[in-house]
N, C-alpha and C positions, 0 to 999 in steps of 0.2 A: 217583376223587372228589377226593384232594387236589390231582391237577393241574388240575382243574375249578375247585375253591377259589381255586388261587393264580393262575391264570389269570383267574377276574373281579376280583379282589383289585387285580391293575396295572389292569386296564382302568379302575376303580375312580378310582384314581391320575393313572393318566392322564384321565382327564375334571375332576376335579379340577385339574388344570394346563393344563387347555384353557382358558385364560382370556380368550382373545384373543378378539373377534367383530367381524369387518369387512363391511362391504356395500359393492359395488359394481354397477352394474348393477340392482341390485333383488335378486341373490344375495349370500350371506351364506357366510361359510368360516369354521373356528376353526383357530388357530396356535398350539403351546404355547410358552411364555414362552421357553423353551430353545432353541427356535429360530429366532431371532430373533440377527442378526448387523449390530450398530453398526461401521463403521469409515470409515478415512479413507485417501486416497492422497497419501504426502507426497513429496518430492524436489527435487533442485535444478532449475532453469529448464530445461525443454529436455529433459527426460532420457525425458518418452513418458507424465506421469503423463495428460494425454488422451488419448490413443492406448489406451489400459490401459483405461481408464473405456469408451470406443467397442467395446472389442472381448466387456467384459462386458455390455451391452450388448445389444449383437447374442446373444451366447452365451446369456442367459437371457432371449431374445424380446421385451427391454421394448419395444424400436423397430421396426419393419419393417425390413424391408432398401430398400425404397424411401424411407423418412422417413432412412435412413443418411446420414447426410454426416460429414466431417473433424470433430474438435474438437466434438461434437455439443451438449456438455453449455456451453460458451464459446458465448451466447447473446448477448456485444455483438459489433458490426463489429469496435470497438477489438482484442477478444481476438483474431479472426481475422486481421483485419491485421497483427497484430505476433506471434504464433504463440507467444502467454504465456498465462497463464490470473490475471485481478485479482480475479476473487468465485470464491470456494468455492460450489461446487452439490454442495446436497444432491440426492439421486432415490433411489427403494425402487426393490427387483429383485425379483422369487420367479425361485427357483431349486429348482425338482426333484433332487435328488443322488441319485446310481446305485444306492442300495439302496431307492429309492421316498420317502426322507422329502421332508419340503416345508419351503424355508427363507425366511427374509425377510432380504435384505442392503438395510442402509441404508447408503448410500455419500455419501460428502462427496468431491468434486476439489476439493483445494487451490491456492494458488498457488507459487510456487516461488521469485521475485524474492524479497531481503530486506527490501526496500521493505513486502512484504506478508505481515509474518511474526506481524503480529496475526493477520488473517484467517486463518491456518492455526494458530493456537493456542486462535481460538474452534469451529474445525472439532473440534480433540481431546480439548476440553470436552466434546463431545458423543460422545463416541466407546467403545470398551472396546478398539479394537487399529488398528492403522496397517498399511501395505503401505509401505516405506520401499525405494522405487527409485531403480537406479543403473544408469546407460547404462554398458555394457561397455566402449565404448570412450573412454569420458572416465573413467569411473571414480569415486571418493568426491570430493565438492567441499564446499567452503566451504558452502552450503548443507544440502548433504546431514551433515556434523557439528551444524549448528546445529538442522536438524528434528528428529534424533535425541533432544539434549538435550531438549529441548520435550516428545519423546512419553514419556522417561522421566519427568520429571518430572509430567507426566500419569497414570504410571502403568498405560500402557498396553501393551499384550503386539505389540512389534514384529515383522513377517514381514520377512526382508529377500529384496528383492526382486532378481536382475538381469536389465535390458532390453538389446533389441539385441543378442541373440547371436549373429546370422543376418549383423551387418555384418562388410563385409570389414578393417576394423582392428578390431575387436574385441579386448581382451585378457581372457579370462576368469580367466584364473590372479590375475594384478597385479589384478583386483579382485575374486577371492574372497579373497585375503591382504588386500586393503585392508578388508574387511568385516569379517574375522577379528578382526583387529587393533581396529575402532570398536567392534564388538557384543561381541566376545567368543565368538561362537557359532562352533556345528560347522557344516563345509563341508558337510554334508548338507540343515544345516537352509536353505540358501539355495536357492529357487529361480530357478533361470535359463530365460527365457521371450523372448520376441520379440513383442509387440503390437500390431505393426503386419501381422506374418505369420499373429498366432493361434498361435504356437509354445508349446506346456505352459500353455495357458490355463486348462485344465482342474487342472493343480496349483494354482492361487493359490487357488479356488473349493473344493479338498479342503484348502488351508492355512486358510483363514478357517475353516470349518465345526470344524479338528482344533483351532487354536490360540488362535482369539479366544473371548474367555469370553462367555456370552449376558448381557445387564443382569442386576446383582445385584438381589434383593429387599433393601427396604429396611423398618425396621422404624419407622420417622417417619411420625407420623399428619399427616393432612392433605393437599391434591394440589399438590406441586410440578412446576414445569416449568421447565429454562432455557430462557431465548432466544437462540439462538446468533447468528441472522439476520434479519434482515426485510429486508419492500420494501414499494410502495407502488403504490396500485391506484385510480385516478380517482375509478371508482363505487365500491369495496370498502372505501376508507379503511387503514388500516396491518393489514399482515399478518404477525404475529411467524411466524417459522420456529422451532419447540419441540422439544425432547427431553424427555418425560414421567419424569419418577423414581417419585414415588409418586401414588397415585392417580390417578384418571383424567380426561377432560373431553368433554364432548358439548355438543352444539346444548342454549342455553338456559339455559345456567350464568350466575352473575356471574362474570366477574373480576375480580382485584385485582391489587396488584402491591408489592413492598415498599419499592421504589426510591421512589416515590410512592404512599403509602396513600389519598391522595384521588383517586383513578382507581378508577374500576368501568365496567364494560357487560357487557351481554349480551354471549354468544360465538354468533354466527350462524351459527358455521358450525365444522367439523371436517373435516380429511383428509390424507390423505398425498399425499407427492411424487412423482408417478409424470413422465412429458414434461411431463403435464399436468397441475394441479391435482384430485385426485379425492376427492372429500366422503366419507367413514365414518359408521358411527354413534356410533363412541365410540373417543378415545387412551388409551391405559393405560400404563404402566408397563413403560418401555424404548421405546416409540413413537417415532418422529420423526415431524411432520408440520408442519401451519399448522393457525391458526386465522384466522377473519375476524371481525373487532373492529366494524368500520364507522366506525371512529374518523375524524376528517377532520385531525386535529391532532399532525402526524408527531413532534413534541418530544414527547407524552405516553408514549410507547412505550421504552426504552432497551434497546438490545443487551446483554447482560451479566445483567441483572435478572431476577428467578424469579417468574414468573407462579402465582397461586393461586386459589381459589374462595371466594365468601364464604358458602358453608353446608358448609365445610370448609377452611377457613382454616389453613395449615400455620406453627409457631410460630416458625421462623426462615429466613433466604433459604439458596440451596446458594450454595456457594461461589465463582462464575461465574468473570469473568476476573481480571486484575492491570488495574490501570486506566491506560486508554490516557495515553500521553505523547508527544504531537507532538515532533519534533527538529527539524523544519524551519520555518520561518514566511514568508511571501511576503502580502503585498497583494494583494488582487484587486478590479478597478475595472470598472465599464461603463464603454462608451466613449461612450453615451449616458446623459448622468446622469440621464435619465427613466426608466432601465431598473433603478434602483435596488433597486426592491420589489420585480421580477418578479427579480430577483440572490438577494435574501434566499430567495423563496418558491423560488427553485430548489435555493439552499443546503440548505436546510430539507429537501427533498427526498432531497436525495442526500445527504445525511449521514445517513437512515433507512436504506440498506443499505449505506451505506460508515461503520462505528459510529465509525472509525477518525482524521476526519476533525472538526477543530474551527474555529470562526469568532464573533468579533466585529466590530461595525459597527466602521470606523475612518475618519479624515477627514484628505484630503490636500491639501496648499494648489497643489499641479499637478496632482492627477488627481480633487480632487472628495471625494462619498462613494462609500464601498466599503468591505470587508470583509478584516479581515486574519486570513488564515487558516493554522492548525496542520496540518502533515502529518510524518507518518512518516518519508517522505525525498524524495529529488528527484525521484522516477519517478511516486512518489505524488501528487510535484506535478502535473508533468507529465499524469500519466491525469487527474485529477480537472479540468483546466482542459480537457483534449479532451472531455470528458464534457459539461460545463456549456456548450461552445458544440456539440454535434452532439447530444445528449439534449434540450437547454432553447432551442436558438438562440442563445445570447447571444452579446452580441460584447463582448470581455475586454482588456485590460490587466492584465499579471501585471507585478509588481515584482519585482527580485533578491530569492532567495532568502535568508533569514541562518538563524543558529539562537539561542538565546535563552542571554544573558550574565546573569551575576551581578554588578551593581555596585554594589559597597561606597563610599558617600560618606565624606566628612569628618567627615560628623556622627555616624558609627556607623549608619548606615542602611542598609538593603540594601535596592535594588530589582532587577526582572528585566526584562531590556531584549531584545525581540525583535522590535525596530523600529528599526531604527538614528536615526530622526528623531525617538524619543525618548531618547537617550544624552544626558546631562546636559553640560552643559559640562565640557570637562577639567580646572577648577580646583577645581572642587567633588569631583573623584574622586580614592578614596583608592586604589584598584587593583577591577582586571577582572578576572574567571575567568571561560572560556570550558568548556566542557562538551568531556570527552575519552574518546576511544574506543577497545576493545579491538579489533585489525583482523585479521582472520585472512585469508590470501591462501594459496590452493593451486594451485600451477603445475608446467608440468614444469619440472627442475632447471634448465635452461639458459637461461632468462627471467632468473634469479635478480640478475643483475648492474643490467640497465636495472630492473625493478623496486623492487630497495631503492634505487636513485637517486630513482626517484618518490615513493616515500615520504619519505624524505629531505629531498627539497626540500618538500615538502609537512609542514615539519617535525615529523615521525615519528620516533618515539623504539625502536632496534630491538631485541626480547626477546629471540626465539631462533628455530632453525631445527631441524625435523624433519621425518629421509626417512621417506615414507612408504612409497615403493618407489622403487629404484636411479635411478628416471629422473623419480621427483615429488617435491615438498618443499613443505610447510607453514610460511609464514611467519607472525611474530607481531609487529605495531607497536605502539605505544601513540601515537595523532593526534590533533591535535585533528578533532573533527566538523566545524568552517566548511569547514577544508581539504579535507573528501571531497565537498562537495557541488555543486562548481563541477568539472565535465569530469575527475574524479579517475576515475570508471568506464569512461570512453571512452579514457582513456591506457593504464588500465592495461591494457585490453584490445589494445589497439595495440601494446604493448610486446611483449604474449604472444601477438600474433596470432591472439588470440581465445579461448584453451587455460586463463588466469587464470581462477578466481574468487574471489569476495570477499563475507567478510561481518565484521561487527560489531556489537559491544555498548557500549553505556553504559557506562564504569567511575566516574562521577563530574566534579566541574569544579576546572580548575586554574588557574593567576596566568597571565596571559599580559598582554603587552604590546601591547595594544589601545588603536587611535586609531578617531576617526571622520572617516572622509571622505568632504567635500561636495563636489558638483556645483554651481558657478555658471554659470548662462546669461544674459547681458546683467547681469550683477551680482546676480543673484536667486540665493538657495539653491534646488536643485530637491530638494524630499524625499524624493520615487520614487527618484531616484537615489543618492542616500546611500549610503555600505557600511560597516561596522566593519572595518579590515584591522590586521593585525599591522605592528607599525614597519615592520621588515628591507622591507615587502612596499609600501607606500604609497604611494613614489615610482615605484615601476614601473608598480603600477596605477593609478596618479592619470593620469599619463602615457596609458599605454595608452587608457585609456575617454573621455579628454578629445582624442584623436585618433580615437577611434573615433566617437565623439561628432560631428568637422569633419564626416564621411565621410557621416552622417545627414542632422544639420540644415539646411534648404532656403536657399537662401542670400536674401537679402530685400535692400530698397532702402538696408539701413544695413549697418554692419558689426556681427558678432559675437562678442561676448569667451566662449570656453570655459575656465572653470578646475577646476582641483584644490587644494584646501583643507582643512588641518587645523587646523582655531581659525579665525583671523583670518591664519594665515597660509598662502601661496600657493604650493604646488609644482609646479604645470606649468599653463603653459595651451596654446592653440592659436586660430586668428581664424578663423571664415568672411567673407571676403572679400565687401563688400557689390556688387551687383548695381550696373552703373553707365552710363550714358546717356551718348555722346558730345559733349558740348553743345557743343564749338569743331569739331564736324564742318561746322557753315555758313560761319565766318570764312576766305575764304580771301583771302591775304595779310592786307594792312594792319597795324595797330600789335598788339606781342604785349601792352598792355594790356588791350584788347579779351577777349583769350584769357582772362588772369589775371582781370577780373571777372567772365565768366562763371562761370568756376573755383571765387571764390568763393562766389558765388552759391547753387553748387547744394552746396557744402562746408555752409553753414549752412543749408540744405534737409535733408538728413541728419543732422546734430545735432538738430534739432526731430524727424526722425521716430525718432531712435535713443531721446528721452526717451518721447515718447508710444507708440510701438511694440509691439506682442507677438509675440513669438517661439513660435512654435506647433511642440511637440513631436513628431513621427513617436511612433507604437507603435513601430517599431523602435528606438526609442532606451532601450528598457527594457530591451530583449533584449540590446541591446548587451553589458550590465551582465556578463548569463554567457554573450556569445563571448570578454571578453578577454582573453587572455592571459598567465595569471598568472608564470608563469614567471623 
């Protein structure tokens, strides 16, 4: 009888902790809170974190084997093409584990670039533990120390992971010592697996269920939920991607939001992330899913902000992320200035799932209107502008890149210039700081030479050096930011023949010796073209772009003056040579007056058209900006 007792007693217990009820299908299952497994897969660029994500996957039936393809969860062309991953995707798994229980894995694929170290920080927000992988035979990188940090400071329960043990360089040892050494952890606790073979796939799947903790209860009344992600849906209007804390949410609720308290609607809809969007009857607490708002006004929604209900309305927001700070800034123009609105309405757009991504209207006296917009770094530039012409159509003009200076006037004034065609005159400036970065570079030791040369010239200030094992070392610079974001990544990887990686932080802005340099064409300033460069650097690159510049522009019936200028005064130019008609090809013999008046003739024909004239810019002359040559 007493084992009778205490045997309904759990069951008791347990039905009480069945809190979970999902429909699918028109069927209905319950899940106990407990089991129930948030996490994310973080790592440096390359290292198989989609490869990992495809093979669980397959493993716990979410796909078919015919729906299988490469990179399954890297849903643009872009991600396939270039074999990186730019959006974190979330997707739910069930997964049956070998003693009969039944678990729910919510999984995020991160990105890996530093470029996109927001998006995998709003991935950890959402998360209680990470799978923190490392290719065997590259071993710990620049990235893989920086995601680390991140998930600590998240407070999350790391698995460290290693991929690729099945390749032929492989070094297992040299990167369970490299683990050892970042984590701190036992060589046991590492699993070593192979993703692409299916090698001990089955450990990662018994480390998640042993290691990562289920959502804690929370004892906060009211239903919050972060929003880690959204996107955006024609007929649907904006669709936050949510992780539930407390309380729940179903079809028919209001929402609210804290970020903007004058927002409410109905919620139409509830579900979780399976390939495919799949409706429930209700998110609860520890859930990840969507809702559908039907909102049609992409700015009402904000990445970062905690969604609530107003017939339980919760008293304060969770703590979402650190608030995004662009480092990089470029113009961006149609090429058709009729194209202006459908530029904003695409903006608008993709800044709903790229949170990451900032823009103001801005107006330029050679490229019209457009929009000068904040990014994270150059890659970020780069993605976001293949985005906006293969997603939206558009046809673009991007300006050089800068990054945004602090200029102290005479008057005691501080403003922030991240536009070089707004830099004030240089008599009115008391001094510049330009924004300086902690650099971390991990390579194998014999790069070491050509590399601190590039940082160097790239005036990089050098900290210290640490082996990490006999044949790797960890370098540390302090650079300015403008300096990395012009072909600094493409060197360095050149130098190392591809073996470098590289990451960085913020450490604040320092004094630097900052001029601004214009571009004249036919005597006109062009703005697009402008740069802010350091003295030591101005003459070479005034030079360089104002020859790069001849190489462009189409040559016309007058001649053309290209210069380099700092203030009013002139440090390089270069001519394109006007286009010219042989007009004494009729005269034959006779008086060489003859000659000479024609000569004239069409001499003061080209001065009338050199005044009246327009010089019409190539889009390749903008790009010019970042092929030259800094050197």
């Amino acid at each position: 009888m007493t084992y009778l007792y205490y045997f309904y007693i759990d069951k008791l217990i347990l039905a009480i902790h069945c809190v979970k009820i999902y429909t699918k299908l028109g069927k209905f299952y319950t899940v106990k809170n407990n089991n129930i497994r948030n996490f994310c897969i973080i790592a440096h660029i390359d290292h198989g974190k989609s490869t990992l994500a495809d093979r669980m996957l397959e493993f716990t039936q979410t796909i078919s084997e015919k729906d299988m393809q490469s990179q399954v969860l890297d849903d643009m062309d872009l991600e396939r093409e270039r074999g990186i991953t730019i959006k974190s995707h979330p997707i739910q798994m069930n997964y049956k584990h070998f003693n009969g229980e039944e678990f729910i894995f919510n999984l995020i694929d991160t990105p890996g670039h530093v470029d996109f170290t927001y998006e995998v920080s709003r991935s950890l927000a959402a998360c209680e533990g990470a799978l923190l992988l490392v290719d065997a035979a590259q071993g710990v990188e620049a990235q893989t120390v920086s995601n680390t940090y991140l998930a600590l400071d998240a407070d999350l329960e790391i698995i460290p992971v290693i991929n690729k043990i099945d390749m032929p360089a492989a070094d297992l040892d040299s990167t369970v010592e490299q683990f050892i050494d970042l984590l701190g952890c036992n060589e046991e606790d590492i699993l070593k697996i192979s993703a692409k073979s299916g090698i001990a796939i089955q450990s990662v799947f018994n480390a998640i269920i042993d290691r990562v903790p289920p959502p804690k209860e929370s004892e906060e009344d009211g239903v919050r939920a972060l929003i880690f992600d959204s996107t955006f849906d024609q007929f649907r209007g904006v669709i936050p991607y949510v992780r539930v804390y407390e309380g729940f949410l179903e079809k028919g609720m209001i929402a609210q939001y804290f970020a903007d308290q004058t927002i409410q609607h109905e919620i139409a809809e509830v579900g979780i992330l399976k390939m495919n969007k799949v409706p429930v009857k209700r998110l609860e607490s520890g859930d990840v899913g969507y809702i559908i708002t039907n909102l049609k006004d992409v700015r009402k929604i904000k990445v970062g902000d905690t969604l609530t209900t107003k017939n339980n309305r919760a008293n304060k927001a969770l703590a979402g992320y650190q608030p995004i700070k662009p480092m990089v800034f470029a113009g961006i123009y149609p090429v058709d200035t009729n194209d202006y609105e459908d530029l904003r309405s695409s903006l608008e757009k993709l800044i709903l799932n790229d949170s990451a991504l900032a823009f103001e209207p801005n107006t330029s006296a050679a490229l019209g209107f457009g929009f000068r917009c904040g990014f994270l770094g150059p890659l970020h530039l780069e993605i976001v502008q293949e985005r906006l012409e293969r997603e939206f159509n558009m046809n673009l003009i991007t300006t050089s890149p800068n990054v945004r200076y602090n200029v102290y006037l005479k008057t005691e004034k501080l403003i922030k210039v991240d536009n070089p065609a707004d830099m004030p005159v240089s008599g009115d400036i008391e001094n510049v700081n330009e924004p300086y970065i902690r650099a971390e570079i991990i390579t194998p030791a014999k790069y070491i030479g050509g590399i601190m040369k590039l940082c160097i010239d790239k005036r990089g200030i050098y900290q210290s050096t640490n082996y990490l094992t006999t044949s790797k070392v960890q370098l540390f610079f302090e650079m300015p930011l403008g300096e990395v974001i012009f072909e600094f990544f493409e060197k360095l990887k050149s130098i190392s023949r591809g073996y470098a990686s590289f990451d960085y932080e913020i450490i604040g802005y320092r004094y630097g010796n900052l001029q601004k340099l214009d571009i004249r064409i036919a005597d006109e300033i062009v703005d697009a073209l402008s740069l802010i460069v350091h003295q030591q650097h101005a003459y070479s690159q005034g030079a360089a772009l104002c020859k790069k510049l001849k190489e462009i522009i189409h040559r016309q019936m007058f001649e053309i003056k290209i210069q380099a200028s700092i203030g009013s005064k002139i440090i390089a130019r270069e001519t394109v040579k006007a286009l010219r008609k042989n007009v004494t090809a009729k005269c034959y013999g006779g008086d060489i007056s003859r000659k000479r008046k024609l000569l004239e003739k069409q001499k003061k024909g080209k001065k009338r058209m050199k005044q009246v004239g327009n010089v019409e810019i190539p889009q390749e002359a903008f790009l010019a900006v970042l092929k030259i040559d800094q050197d």
